[in-house]
C-alpha positions in Angstrom: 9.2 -39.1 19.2 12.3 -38.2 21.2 12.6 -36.0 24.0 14.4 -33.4 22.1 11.9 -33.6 19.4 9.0 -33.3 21.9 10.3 -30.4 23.2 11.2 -28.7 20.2 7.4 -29.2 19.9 6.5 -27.8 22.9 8.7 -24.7 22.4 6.9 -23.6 19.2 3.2 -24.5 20.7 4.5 -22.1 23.5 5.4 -19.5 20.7 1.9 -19.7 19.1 -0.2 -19.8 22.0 1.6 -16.8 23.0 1.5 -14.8 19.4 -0.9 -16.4 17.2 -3.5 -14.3 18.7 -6.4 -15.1 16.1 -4.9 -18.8 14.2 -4.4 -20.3 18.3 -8.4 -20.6 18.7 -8.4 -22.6 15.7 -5.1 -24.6 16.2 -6.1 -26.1 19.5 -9.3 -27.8 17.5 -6.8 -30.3 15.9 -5.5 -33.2 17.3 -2.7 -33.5 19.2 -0.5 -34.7 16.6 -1.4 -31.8 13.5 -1.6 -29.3 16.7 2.0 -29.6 17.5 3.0 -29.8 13.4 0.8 -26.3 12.5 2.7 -25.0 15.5 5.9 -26.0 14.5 5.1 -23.7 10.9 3.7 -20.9 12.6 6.6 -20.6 14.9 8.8 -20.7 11.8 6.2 -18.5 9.9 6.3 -16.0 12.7 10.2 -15.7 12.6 10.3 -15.0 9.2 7.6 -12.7 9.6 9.2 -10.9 12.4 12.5 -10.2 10.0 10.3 -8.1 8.2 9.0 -6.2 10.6 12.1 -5.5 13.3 12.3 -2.0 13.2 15.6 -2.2 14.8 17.5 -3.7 11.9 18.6 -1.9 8.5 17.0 -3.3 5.4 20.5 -5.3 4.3 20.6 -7.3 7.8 17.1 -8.0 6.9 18.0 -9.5 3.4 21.1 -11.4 5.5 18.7 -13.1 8.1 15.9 -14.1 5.4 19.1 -15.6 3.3 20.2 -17.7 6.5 16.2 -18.5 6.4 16.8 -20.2 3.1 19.7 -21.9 4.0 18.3 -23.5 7.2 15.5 -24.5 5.5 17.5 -26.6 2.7 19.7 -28.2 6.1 16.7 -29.0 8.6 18.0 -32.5 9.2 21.1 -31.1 10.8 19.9 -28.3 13.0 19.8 -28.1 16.6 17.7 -24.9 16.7 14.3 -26.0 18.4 12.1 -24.4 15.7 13.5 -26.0 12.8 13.7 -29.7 14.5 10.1 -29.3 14.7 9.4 -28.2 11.4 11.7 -30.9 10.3 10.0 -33.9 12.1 6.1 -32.2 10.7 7.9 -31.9 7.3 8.5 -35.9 7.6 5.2 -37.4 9.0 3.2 -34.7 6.8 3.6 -33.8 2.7 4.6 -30.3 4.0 5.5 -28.4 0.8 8.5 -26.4 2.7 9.3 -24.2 -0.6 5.9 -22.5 0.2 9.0 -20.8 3.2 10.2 -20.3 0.9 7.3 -17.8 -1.3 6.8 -16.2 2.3 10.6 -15.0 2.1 9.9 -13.5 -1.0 6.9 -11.5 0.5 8.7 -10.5 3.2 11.6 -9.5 1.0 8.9 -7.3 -1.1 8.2 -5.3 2.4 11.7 -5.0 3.0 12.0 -3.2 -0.3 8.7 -1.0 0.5 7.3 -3.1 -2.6 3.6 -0.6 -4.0 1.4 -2.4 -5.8 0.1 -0.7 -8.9 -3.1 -3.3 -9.8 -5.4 -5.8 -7.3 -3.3 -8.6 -9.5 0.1 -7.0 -8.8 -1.3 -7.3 -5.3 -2.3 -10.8 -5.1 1.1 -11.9 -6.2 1.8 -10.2 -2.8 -0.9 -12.0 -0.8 -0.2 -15.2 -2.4 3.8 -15.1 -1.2 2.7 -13.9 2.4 -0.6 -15.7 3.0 -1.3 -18.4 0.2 2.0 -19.6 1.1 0.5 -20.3 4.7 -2.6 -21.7 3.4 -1.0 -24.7 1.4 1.2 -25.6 4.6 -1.4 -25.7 6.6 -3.3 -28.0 4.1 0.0 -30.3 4.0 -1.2 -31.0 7.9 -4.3 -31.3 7.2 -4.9 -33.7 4.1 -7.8 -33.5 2.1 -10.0 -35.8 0.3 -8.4 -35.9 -3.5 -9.4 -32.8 -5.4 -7.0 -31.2 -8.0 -8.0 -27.5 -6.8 -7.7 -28.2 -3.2 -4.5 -26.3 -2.9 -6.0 -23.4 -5.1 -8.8 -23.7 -2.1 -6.3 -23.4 0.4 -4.6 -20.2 -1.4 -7.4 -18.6 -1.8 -7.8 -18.6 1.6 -5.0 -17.3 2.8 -5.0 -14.4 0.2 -8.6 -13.9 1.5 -7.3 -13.3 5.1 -4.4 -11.3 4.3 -6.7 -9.1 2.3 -8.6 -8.4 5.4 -5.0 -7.9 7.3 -4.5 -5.1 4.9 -7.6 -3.1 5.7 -7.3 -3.1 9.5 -3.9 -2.7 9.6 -3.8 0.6 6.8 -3.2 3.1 9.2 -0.4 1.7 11.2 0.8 0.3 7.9 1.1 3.7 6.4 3.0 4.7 9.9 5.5 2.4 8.9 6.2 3.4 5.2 4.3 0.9 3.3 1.1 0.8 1.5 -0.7 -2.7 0.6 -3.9 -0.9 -1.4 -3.7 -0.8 -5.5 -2.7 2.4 -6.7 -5.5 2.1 -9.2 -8.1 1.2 -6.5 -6.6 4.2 -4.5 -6.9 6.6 -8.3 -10.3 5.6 -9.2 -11.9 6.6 -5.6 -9.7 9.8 -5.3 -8.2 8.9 -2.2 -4.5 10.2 -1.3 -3.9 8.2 2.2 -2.4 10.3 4.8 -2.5 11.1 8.7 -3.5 13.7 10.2 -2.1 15.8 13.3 -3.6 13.3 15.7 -2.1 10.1 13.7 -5.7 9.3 12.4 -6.4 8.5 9.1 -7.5 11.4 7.1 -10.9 10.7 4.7 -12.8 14.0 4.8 -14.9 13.0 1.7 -15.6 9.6 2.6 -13.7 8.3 -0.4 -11.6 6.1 1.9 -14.1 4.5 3.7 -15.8 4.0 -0.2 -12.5 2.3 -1.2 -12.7 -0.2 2.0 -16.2 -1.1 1.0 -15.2 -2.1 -2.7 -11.9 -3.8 -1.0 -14.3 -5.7 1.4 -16.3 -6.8 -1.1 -13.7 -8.1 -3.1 -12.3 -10.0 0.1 -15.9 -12.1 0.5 -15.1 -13.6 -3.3 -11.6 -15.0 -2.6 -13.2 -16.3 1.1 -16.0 -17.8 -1.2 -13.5 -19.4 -3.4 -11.2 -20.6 0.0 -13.6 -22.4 1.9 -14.4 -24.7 -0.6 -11.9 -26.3 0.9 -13.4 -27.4 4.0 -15.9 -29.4 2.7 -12.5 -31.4 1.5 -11.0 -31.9 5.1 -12.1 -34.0 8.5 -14.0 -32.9 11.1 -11.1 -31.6 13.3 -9.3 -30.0 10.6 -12.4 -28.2 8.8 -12.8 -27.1 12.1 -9.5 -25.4 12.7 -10.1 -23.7 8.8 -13.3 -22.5 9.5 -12.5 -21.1 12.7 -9.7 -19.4 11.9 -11.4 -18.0 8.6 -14.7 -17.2 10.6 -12.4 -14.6 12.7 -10.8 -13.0 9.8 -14.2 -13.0 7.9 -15.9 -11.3 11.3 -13.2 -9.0 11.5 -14.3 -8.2 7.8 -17.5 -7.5 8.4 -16.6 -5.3 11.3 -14.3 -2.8 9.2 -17.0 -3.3 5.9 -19.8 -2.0 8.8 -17.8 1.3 9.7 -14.6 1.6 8.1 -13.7 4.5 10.2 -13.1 2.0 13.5 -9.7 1.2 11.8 -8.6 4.9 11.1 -7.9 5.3 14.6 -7.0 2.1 16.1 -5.9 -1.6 15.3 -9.6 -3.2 15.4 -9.9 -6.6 16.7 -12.2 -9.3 18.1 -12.8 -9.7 21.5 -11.6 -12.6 22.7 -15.1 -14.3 23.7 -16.0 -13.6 20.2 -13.2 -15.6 19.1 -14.4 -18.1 21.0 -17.7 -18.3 20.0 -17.0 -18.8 16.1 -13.9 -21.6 17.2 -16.7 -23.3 19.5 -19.6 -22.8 16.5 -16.6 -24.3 14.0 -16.5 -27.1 16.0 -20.1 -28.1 16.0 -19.8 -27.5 12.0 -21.0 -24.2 11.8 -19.4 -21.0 9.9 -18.1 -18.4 12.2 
């Protein structure tokens, strides 16, 4: 590895220690080798990511920057830009499949447009762009003992965790224009989603915190379906699945407890209970 490759790594391990708040406790279980790659794709991840949600920039110098997204992608061997070198070098020691960027574009293209989802399945077309998409890279570092549904596995996963991403997030979410839940979910539990004075969630009824139950619910299948992958991957690397899973799945169970923690706030897991599922991962154990 060259020293401009080795620091391209270092640069995007830098950028995901610093904002992969949840995935970093599940990263640094890998060796040093598929650390540095899954770093190099959440880096790249994360930018693309970030277009999406700049509030700063119109929606057409959005649609500009994920189109130079594209491009870059289809010229990685001739970049100098220290994300892209990495993701470049992973893509050639690993069976990255790089058109999964490609999906996550799309997603992010859908919030750009304020994309509403009128059915679950209308929705999981969503999840799959944004999260599957994420899933099946990470499973090119990884490897996994042959199984013809192991990617399936792996997107199930990730539309598992972005599922639970939409119901802690719903209030700032709505803030910002955009609603991730069904239309027909929000119909058949009467719930019209709005803030109140104070910027809280409004669910006088309860039918709100009804509707995050059935979504909850819902989430545990596609998590039952997504970690039958681990069983498929090494020790180090079912580690780093299950760990970051086990957060996403806690965080679940939090919001499934007592929906109304999210209408408030932006719930998360302290970070010794992040911890604690990473370090039970490790020994083999679900978070």
């Amino acid at each position: 590895m060259t020293a401009s490759v080795q620091e391209a790594y270092e640069r995007c391990e830098a950028i995901t220690r610093d904002q992969a708040r949840n995935f970093y406790y599940g990263i640094r279980l890998l060796r040093p080798q598929r650390r540095a790659a899954l770093c190099a794709l959440y880096a790249l991840a994360r930018r693309i990511d970030d277009i999406g949600d700049d509030p700063e920039q119109p929606a057409a110098e959005k649609a500009i920057a994920l189109a130079r997204v594209r491009r870059d992608l289809a010229n990685l061997s001739t970049s100098s830009d220290a994300v892209l070198v990495a993701v470049g070098d992973a893509a050639r020691r690993y069976p990255v499949p790089l058109e999964a960027f490609g999906e996550l574009v799309d997603g992010v293209q859908m919030d750009i447009d304020g994309r509403r989802f009128a059915s679950f399945d209308e929705l999981a077309v969503y999840c799959r762009c944004v999260a599957g998409s994420i899933g099946r890279l990470c499973l090119g570092v990884f490897g996994s003992r042959p199984d013809p549904h192991a990617a399936e596995y792996a997107d199930a996963l990730g539309i598992a965790l972005q599922q639970t991403n939409i119901l802690r997030d719903i209030r700032e979410d709505l803030g910002n224009g955009r609603v991730y839940l069904p239309q027909d979910d929000l119909d058949r539990f009467g719930v019209r989603l709005e803030l109140d004075a104070r910027g809280v969630l409004a669910d006088a009824g309860g039918a709100l915190s009804a509707l995050i139950q059935h979504s909850a619910r819902r989430a545990r299948g596609w998590y039952a379906d997504g970690l039958r992958l681990v069983p498929l991957l090494d020790g180090r690397s079912a580690a780093c699945a299950t760990a970051m899973s086990g957060i996403y799945r806690r965080l679940l169970e939090h919001i499934a407890a007592d929906p109304p923690r999210v209408y408030d706030r932006r719930l998360s897991l302290s970070g010794w209970e992040k911890a604690g599922v990473a370090a039970r991962a490790l020994t083999g154990r679900a978070g």
